[in-house]
C-alpha positions in Angstrom: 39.9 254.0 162.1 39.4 251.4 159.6 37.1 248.6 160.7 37.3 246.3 157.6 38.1 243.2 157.5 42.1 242.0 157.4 43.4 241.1 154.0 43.7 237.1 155.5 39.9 237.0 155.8 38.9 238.4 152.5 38.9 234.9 150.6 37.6 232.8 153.6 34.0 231.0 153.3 32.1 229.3 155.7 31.5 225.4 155.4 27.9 225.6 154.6 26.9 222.8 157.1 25.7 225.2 160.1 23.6 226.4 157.2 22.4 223.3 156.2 22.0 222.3 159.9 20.3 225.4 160.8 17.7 224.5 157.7 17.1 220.8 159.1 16.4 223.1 162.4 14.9 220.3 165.6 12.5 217.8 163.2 13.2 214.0 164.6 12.0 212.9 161.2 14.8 213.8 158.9 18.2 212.4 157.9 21.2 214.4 160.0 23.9 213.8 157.3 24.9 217.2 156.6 27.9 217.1 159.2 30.4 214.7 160.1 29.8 213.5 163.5 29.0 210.0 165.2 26.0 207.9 166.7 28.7 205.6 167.7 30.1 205.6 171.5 33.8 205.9 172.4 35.8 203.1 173.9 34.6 202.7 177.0 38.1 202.6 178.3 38.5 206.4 177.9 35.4 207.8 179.1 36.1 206.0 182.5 39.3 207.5 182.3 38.3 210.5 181.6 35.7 210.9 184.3 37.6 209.9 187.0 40.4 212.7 186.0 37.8 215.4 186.1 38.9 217.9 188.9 42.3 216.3 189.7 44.9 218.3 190.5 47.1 216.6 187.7 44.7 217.0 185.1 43.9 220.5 185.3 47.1 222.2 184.3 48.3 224.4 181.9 51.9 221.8 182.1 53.6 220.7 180.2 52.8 223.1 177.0 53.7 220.3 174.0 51.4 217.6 176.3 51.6 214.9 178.7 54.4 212.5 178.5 52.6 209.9 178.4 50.0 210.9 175.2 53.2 211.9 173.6 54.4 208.3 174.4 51.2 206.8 173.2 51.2 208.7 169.8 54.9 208.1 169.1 54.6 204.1 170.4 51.8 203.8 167.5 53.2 206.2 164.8 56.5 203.9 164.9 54.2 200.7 164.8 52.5 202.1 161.1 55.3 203.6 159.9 58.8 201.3 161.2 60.0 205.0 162.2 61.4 205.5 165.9 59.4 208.6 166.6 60.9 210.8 170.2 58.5 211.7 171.9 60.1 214.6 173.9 61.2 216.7 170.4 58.9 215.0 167.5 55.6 215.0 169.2 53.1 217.9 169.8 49.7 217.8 171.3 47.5 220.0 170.6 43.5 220.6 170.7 42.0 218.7 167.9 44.3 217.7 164.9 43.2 220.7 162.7 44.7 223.0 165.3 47.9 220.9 165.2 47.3 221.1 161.3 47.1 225.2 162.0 50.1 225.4 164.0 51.8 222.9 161.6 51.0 225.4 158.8 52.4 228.5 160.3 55.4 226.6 160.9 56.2 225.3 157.1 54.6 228.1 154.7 54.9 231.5 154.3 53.3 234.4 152.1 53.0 233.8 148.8 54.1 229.6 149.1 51.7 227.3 147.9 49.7 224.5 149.4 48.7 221.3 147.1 45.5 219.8 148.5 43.1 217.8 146.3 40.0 218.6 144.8 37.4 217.8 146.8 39.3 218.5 150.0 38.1 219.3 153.4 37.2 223.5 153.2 38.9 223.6 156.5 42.3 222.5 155.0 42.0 225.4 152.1 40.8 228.2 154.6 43.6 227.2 156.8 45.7 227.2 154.1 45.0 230.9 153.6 44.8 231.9 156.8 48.5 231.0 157.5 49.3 233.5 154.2 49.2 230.4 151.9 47.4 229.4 148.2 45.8 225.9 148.1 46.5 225.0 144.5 43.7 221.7 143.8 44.3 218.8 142.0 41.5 216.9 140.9 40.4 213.7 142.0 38.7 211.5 139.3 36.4 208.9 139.1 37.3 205.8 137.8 35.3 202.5 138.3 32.9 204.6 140.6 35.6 205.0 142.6 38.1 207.9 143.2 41.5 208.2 142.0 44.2 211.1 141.9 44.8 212.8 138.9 48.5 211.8 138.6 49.6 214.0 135.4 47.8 217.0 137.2 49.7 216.4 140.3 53.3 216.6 139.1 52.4 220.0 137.0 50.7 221.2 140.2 54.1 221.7 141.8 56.0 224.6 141.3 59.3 226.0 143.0 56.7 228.4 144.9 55.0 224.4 146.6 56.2 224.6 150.1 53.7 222.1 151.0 51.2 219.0 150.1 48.4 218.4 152.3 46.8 215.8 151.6 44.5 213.2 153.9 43.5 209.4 153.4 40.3 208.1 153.6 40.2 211.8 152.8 36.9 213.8 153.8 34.4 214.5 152.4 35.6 211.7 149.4 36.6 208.5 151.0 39.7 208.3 148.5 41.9 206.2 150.0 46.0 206.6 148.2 46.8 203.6 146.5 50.7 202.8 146.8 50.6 204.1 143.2 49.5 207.4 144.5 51.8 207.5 147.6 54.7 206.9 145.3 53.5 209.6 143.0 53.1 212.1 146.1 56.8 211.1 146.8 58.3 212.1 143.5 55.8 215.5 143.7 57.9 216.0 146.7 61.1 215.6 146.0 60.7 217.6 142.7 59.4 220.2 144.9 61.8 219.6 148.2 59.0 220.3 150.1 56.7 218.6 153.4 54.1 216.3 153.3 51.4 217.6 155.8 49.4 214.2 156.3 45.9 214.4 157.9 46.2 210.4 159.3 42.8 211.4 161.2 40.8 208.3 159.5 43.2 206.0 158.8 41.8 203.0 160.5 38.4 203.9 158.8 38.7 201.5 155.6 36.0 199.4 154.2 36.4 196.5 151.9 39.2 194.9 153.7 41.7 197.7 152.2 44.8 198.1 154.2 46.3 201.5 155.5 49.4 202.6 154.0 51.5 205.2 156.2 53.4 207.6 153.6 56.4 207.9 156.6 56.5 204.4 156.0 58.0 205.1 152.6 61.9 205.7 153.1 61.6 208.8 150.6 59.0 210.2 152.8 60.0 209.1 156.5 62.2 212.9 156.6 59.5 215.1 154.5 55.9 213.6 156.4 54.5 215.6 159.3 51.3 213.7 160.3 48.6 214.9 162.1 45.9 213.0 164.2 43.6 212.6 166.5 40.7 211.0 168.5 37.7 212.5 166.7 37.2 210.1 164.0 39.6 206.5 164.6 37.8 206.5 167.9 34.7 208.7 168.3 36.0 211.2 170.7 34.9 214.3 169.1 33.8 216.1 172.0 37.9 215.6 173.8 39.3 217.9 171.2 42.6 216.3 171.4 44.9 215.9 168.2 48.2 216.3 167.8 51.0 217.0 165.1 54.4 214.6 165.1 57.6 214.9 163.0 61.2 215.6 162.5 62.6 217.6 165.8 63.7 220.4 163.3 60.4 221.7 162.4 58.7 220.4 165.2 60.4 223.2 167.3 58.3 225.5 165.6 55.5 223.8 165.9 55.7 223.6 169.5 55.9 227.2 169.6 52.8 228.0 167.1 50.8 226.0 169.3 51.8 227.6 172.8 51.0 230.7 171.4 48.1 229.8 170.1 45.4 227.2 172.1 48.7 226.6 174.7 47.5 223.0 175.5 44.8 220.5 175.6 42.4 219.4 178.4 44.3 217.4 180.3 41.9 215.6 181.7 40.7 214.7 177.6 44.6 214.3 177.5 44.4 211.2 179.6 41.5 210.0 177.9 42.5 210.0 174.6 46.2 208.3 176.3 43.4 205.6 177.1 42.1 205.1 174.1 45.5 204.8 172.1 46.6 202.4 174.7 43.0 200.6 174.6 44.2 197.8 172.3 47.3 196.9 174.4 46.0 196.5 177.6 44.0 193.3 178.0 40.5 192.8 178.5 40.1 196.7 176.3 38.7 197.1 173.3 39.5 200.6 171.6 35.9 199.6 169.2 37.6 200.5 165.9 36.9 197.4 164.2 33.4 197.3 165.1 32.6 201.0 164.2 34.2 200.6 160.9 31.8 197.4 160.0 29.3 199.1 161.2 29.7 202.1 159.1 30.4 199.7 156.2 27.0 198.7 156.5 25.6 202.1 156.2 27.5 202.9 153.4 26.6 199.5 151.7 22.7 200.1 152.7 22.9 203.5 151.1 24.9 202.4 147.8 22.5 199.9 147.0 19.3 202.7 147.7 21.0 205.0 145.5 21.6 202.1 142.6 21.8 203.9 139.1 22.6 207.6 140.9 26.0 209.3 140.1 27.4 208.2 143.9 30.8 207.6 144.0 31.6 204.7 146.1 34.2 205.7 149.3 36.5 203.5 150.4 36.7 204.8 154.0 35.6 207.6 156.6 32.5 208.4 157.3 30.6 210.4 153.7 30.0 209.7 150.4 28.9 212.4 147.4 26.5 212.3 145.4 26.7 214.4 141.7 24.3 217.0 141.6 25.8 218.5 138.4 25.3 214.7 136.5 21.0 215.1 138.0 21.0 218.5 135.9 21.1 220.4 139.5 23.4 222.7 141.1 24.7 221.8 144.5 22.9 223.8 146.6 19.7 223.3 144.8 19.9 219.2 145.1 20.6 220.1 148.9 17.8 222.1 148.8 15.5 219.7 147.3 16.9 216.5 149.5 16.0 218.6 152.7 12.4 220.0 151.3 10.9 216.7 149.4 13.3 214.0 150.9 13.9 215.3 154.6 17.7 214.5 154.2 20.1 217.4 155.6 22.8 217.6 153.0 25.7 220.0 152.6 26.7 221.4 148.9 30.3 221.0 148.4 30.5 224.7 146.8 33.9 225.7 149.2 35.0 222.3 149.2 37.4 222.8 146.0 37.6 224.2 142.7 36.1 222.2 139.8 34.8 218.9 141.4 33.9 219.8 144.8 31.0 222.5 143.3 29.4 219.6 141.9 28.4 217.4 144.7 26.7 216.9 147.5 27.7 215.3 150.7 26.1 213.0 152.7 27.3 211.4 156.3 26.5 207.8 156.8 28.0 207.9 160.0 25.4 209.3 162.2 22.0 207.8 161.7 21.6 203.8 162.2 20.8 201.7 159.5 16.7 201.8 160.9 16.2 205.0 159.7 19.1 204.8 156.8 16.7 202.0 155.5 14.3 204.2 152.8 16.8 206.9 151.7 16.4 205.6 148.1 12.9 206.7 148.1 13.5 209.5 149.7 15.9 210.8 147.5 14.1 209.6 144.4 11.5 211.7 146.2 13.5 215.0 146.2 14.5 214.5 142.0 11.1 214.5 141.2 
């Protein structure tokens, strides 16, 4: 009997951040911002909610398989709010647990061996493992940097698709970049598309996490999108649910089908008791007197992001425009990756993750940091401390 591994896992990589977590082991005194999780409470709203369903009978079933109705009503009520698109709730909407296993599901349902996946470069390493995990190639696209910003590579996109591009998959603020698509972008994402007749798998899971009084532009709301765009979401990020594992995937009834199906046989449903939560937290900013605590989280992580740009004056950071990291260039400082991570943890006690699996060519050369974690108190420093770490 052969005991090696299967072919699918012969080109997957871990993240690197349990490694860089396990490094930064129990000391109070350093800087957690080597993975993407939150300080910041949920809405109050949905932990009430949530508590009180814990050990109901109606919250602790494995019915129905694609969600409650009324999550599914709550994700299509808002989905046709940012995009003007009437969104069924019964045929277009799955839930599932977390929006990567929607994005999983979603995947098995749209490519096959040997198709090819366009994702930028840096992307999120769980979108290009995915990716190959379903039988898939991520093919990267760079991002740039222009005015200390990040931009899409626009000529690299349209040679990026081929008639073997089943797929884009592409998120906004996108992890672990902050890009946020300009309309320029979207509409060059829509022409990639149609040259390729092929989905848009967008990851809308920090979409209300824009800084700088930027505005959020749905791709679905495009009419040459609104029939290719298969979004997926959840309460993770928007609204600092991490722990509910609730996400789901929503599109056109004639893929969906399949979708439905991948997830049944795969995590076959959500909590429903973090079901109902998360219902409460969608539905937080319609009911009066609830505050889902979007805006406030987002100024608040504006302020870290500000604090730590102004530190970091005169290093190669490139300024995000949303979600919840920034990188830095190790590869501009003369370092690898890994060794500025290295360095940051051992003379700056700052946890940072290399961005070696994170794409091709421009992930390798940076270094992520989360804002989104530690209070501005103990953010306040972090220029000396880096400064510390390059010495």
């Amino acid at each position: 009997m052969s005991r090696g591994r299967t072919a699918r896992f012969r080109n997957i990589q871990p993240f690197g951040i349990e490694k860089a977590a396990a490094a930064a082991g129990h000391d109070s005194g350093v800087l957690r911002m080597e993975n993407l999780d939150t300080d910041i409470a949920p809405p109050p709203s949905a932990v009430a909610v949530t508590r009180e369903a814990v050990g109901r009978r109606d919250a602790n079933s494995w019915l129905p398989f694609t969600g409650l109705g009324q999550l599914r009503d709550a994700v299509a009520d808002q989905l046709s709010t940012q995009t003007g698109r009437r969104y069924d709730p019964a045929t277009e909407v799955v839930i599932a647990g977390g929006a990567l296993a929607g994005l999983l599901s979603t995947l098995l349902a749209t490519v096959d061996h040997g198709d090819e996946v366009v994702v930028t470069d840096p992307t999120y390493a769980g979108f290009i493992n995915r990716i190959r995990l379903a039988g898939a190639t991520p093919v990267s696209v760079p991002l740039m940097v222009v005015d200390s910003h990040w931009r899409l590579d626009l000529d690299r996109l349209a040679s990026a698709v081929t008639k073997k591009t089943r797929a884009l998959l592409l998120m906004s603020p996108s992890m672990p970049s902050g890009h946020v698509f300009t309309d320029a972008e979207w509409n060059a994402v829509s022409e990639a598309c149609a040259a390729a007749d092929c989905w848009l798998l967008y990851d809308a899971a920090m979409d209300r996490i824009l800084f700088d009084g930027l505005q959020s532009r749905h791709p679905a709301s495009l009419e040459q999108l609104a029939e290719r765009t298969i979004t997926l979401g959840g309460v993770s990020k928007n609204y600092r649910m991490i722990g509910w594992r609730v996400g789901w995937a929503v599109g056109p009834a004639e893929v969906m089908r399949d979708v439905a199906l991948a997830a049944t046989y795969n995590t076959t449903v959500a909590s429903g008791f973090g079901q109902l939560g998360a219902a409460a937290a969608l539905s937080a900013s319609r009911d009066g007197g609830h505050d889902d605590g979007v805006a406030a989280a987002v100024a608040d992580w504006q302020a870290r992001r500000d604090l730590i740009l102004r530190e970091l004056e005169g290093l190669p950071v490139v300024k995000p425009d949303g979600g919840w990291s920034l990188l830095v260039n190790a590869g501009a400082l003369g370092l690898k990756a890994p060794e500025l991570a290295q360095r940051l943890l051992q003379h700056g006690r700052i946890a940072a993750t290399p961005m070696t699996e994170w794409g091709q060519q421009v992930a390798p050369e940076y270094v992520r940091l989360v804002f989104a974690t530690e209070p501005l108190e103990r953010l306040t420093g972090i220029g000396e401390r880096f400064r510390a770490a390059l010495r």
